[in-house]
C-alpha positions in Angstrom: 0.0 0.0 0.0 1.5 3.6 -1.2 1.6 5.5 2.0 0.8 9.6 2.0 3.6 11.7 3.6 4.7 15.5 2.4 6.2 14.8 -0.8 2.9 13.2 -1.9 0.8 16.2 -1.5 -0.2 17.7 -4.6 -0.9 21.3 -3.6 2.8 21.4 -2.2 5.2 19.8 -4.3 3.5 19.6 -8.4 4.3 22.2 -10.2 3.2 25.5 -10.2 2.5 26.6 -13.3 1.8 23.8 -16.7 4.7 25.5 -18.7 7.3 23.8 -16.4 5.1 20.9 -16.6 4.8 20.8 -20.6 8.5 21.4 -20.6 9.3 18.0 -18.8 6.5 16.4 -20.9 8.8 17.4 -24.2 12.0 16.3 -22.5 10.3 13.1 -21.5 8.8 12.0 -24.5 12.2 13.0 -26.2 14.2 11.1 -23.7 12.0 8.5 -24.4 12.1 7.9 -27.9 15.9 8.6 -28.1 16.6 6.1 -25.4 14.4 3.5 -26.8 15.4 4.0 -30.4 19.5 4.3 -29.8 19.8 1.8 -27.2 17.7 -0.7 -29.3 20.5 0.0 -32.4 23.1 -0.8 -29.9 21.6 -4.1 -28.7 21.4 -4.9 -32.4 25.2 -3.8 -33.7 26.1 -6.3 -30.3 24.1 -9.4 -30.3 22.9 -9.9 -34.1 25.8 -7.9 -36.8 28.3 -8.5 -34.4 29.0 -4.3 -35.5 31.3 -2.7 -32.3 34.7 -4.8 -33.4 36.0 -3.7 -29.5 37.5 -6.1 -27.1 34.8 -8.6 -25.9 34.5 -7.5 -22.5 34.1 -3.8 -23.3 31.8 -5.1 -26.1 29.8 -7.4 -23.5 29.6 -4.6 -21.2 28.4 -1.9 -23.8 25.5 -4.5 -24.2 25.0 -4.6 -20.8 24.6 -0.8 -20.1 22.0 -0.8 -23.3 19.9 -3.2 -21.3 20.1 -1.1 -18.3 19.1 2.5 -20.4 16.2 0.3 -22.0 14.8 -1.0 -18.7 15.3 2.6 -17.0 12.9 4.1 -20.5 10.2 1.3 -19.4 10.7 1.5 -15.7 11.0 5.3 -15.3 10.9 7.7 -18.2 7.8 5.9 -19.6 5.5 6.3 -16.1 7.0 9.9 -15.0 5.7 10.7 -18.7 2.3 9.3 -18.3 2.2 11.3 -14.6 3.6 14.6 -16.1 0.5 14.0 -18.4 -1.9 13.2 -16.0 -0.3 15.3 -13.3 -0.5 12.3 -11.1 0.2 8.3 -10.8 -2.9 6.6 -12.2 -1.2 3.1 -12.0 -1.7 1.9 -8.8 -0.5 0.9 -5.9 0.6 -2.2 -7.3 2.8 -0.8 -10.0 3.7 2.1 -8.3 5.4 -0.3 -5.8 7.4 -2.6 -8.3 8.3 0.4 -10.0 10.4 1.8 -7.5 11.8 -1.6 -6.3 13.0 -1.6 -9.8 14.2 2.0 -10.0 17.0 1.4 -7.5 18.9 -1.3 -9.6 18.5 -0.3 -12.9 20.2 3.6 -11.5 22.9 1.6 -10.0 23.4 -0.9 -12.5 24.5 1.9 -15.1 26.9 3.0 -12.7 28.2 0.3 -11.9 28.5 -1.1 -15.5 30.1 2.0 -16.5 32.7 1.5 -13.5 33.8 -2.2 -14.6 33.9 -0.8 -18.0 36.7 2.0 -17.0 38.4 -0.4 -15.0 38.7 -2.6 -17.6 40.0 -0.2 -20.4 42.3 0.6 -17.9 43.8 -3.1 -17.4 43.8 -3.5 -21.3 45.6 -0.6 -21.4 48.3 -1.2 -18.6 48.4 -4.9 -19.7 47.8 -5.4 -23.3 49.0 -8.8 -23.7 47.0 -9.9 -20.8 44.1 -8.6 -22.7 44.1 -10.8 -26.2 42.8 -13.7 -24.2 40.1 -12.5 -22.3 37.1 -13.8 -23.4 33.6 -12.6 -23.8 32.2 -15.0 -20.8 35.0 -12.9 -18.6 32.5 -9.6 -19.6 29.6 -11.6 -18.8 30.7 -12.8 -15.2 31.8 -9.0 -14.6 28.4 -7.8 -15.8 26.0 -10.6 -13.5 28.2 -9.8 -10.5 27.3 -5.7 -11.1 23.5 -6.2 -11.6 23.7 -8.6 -8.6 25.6 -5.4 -6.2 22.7 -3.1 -8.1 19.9 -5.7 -6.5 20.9 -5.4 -3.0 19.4 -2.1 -2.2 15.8 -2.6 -3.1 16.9 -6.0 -1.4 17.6 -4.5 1.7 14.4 -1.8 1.4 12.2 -4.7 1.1 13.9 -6.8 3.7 13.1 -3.8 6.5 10.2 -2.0 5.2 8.6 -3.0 1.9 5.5 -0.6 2.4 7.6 2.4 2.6 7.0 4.1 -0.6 4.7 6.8 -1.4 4.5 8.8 -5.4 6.6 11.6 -5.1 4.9 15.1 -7.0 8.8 16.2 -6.9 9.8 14.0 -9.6 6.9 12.7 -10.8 8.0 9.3 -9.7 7.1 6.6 -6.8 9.8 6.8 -4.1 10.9 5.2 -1.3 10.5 7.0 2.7 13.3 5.9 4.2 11.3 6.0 8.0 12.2 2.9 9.8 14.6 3.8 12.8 17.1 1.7 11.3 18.0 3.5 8.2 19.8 6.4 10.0 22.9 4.2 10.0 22.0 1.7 7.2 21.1 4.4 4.9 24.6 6.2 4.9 26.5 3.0 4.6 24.4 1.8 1.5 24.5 5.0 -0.1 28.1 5.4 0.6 29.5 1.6 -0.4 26.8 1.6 -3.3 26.8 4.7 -4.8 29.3 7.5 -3.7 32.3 4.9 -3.9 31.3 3.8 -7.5 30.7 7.2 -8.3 34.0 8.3 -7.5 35.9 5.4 -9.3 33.7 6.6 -12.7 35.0 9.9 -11.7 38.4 9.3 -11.3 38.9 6.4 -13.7 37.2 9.0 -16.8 40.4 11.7 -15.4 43.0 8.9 -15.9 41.2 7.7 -19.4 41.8 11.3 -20.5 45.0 12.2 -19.1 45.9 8.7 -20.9 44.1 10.0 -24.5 46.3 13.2 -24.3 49.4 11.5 -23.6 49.4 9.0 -26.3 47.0 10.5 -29.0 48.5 9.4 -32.3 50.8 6.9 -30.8 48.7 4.0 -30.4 44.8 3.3 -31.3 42.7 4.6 -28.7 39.1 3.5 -29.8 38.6 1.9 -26.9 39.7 4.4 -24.9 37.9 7.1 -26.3 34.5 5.2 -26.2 35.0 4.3 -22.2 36.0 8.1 -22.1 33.3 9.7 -23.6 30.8 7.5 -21.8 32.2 8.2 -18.7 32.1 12.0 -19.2 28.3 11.2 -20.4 27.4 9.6 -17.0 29.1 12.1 -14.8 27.0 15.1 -16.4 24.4 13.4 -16.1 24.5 12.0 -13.3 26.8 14.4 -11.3 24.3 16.7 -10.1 22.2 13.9 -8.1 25.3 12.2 -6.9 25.9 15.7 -5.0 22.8 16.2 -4.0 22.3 12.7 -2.4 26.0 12.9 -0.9 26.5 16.7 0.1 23.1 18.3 -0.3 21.1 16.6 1.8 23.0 17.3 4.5 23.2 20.4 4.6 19.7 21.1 4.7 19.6 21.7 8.7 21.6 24.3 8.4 19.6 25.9 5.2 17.0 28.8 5.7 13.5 27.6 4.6 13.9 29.5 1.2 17.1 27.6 0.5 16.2 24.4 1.4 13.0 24.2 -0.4 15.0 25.4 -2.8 17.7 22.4 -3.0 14.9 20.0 -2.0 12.1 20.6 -4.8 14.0 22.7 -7.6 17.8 21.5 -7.5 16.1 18.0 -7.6 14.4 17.8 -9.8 16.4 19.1 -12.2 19.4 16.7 -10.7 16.8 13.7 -11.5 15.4 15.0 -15.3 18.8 15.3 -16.1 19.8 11.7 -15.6 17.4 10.8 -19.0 20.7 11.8 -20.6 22.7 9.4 -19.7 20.7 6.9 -21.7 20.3 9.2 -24.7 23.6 9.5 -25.3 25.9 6.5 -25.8 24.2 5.8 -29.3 26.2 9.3 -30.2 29.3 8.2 -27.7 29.5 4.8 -30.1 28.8 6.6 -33.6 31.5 8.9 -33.0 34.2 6.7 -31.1 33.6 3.4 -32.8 34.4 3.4 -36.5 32.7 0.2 -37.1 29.6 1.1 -35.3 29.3 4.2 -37.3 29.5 2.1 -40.2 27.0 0.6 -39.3 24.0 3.2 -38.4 25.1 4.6 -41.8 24.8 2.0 -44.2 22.6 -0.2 -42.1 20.5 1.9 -40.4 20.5 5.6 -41.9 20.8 3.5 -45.8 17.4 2.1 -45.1 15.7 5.1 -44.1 16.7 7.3 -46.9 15.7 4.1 -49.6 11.8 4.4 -47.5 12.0 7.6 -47.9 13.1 8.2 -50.9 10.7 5.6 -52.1 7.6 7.3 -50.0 8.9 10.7 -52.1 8.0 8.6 -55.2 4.9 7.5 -54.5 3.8 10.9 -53.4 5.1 12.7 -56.3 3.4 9.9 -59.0 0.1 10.2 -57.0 0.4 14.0 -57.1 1.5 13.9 -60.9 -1.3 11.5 -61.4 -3.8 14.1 -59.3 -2.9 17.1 -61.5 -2.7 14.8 -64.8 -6.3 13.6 -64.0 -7.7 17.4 -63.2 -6.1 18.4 -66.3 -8.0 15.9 -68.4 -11.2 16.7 -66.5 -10.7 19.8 -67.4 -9.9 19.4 -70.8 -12.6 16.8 -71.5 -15.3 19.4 -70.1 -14.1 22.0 -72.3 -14.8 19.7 -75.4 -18.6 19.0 -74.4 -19.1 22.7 -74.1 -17.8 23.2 -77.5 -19.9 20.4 -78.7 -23.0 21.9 -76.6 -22.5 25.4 -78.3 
């Protein structure tokens, strides 16, 4: 059962005017589409045309991280569209309930994934010999074990309270009230081993991918490296602004005037949560750019087909409209003959 605390009151925390609403209903839906769309490419240049020629842990990683931007379209972007719409969850206790069990690992996951995938490039990088004979199962091990480390916070959520979750008009999303007594020293600890620590490893790992890019550009092939690079740089603008805000923000709000802190806690947030959507819009880009074969692939695979519909859908339009103007013509002509005969 979704229970009712502040955040769930309407009249306090929705928006006060439908342009800013409107506005996150256009950078949903965009989100949305791009995420699906892009991520769905990438799933297909992995598994099926075999089209990002990378190592195969980076490559079984980079399938990985598609699945998790896919799942967070369904899980998140899709509902907080539908609520924007609605300006309120019409799904149900139920769902609202699974979807923010959900939520928790499919946030961390990307994180995570992101973080093996740094670490990785890195140990190719130090160790390139090493590297030839890892083998794609290798990526696949790395990959289970970082969705399992994702799982354990709704775990532990719904090990201690599973009735703890209310829709929050903040975000537009269902959340979870961290209100057993418990949490003031579990809560810290899992937010601090599960997210700030990862966090900081993307963080630091994307500095020593670049300081590495600008050391040896046009020395040795840094594909690889780029890619991990880019799509660490992705995640941490994207993700950045909540990792502060759940890490330093928050607790600083005791000693925040009420202005400021409803500031930080309904503004600052929800613009550090909307921004995440990027994060799964972008590696389709990240790979198009960084990965030659990949771009190879949207171009002649993907963007070739479009332009053949197209191009095709052109045709038929301009022969129906020929055939349109061709026919009134006749008409035309055909009526001025019975006139003449008529006269």
């Amino acid at each position: 059962m979704v229970i009712k605390v502040p955040i769930s009151n309407h009249t306090l925390y929705a928006f006060k005017t439908t342009t800013e609403r409107y506005v996150l209903i256009a950078w949903s839906s965009l989100a949305l589409l791009v995420n699906l769309v892009g991520n769905v490419i990438i799933l297909l240049a992995t598994v099926r045309y075999k089209a990002i020629k990378l190592d195969r842990v980076s490559v079984a990683l980079i399938k990985n991280i598609a699945i998790s931007d896919i799942l967070m379209g369904l899980n998140t972007i899709f509902p907080i569209l539908v609520s924007l719409i609605a300006d309120g969850w019409i799904f149900g206790d139920y769902l609202c309930s699974i979807q923010n069990f959900l939520k928790a690992p499919i946030f961390i996951s990307a994180e995570l994934l992101i973080c093996a995938m740094h670490i990785s490039k890195l140990m190719c990088l130090a160790f390139p010999l090493r590297s030839i004979n890892r083998k794609k199962i290798t990526g696949n091990y790395i990959a289970a074990a970082m969705w399992f480390i994702a799982c354990i916070i709704p775990a532990v959520q719904l090990y201690i309270d599973k009735d703890s979750v209310t829709f929050d008009y903040r975000l537009y999303r269902c959340h979870y009230v961290f209100r057993a007594p418990v949490w003031k020293w579990a809560r810290p600890l899992l937010i601090t081993s599960i997210m700030v620590i990862p966090n900081f490893i993307v963080f630091a790992t994307t500095i020593a991918l670049l300081v590495f890019v600008r050391v040896k550009i046009g020395t040795v092939n840094l594909q690889g490296a780029l890619t991990s690079l880019y799509v660490g740089v992705a995640y941490v603008l994207s993700f950045g602004p909540v990792a502060v805000n759940q890490s330093i923000i928050i607790n600083l709000y005791p000693i925040m005037d009420v202005e400021t802190r409803r500031f930080f806690f309904v503004v600052f947030a929800r613009f550090a949560f909307f921004i995440t959507f990027l994060n799964g819009m972008s590696n389709v880009f990240i790979y198009m750019i960084s990965v030659n074969s990949f771009g190879e692939f949207v171009k002649k695979s993907i963007l070739g087909k479009v332009r053949v519909k197209l191009r095709s859908l052109t045709q038929v339009f301009t022969s129906l409209g020929t055939g349109s103007v061709r026919g009134v013509s006749f008409n035309l002509k055909q009526r001025s003959e019975e006139h003449k005969v008529a006269d």
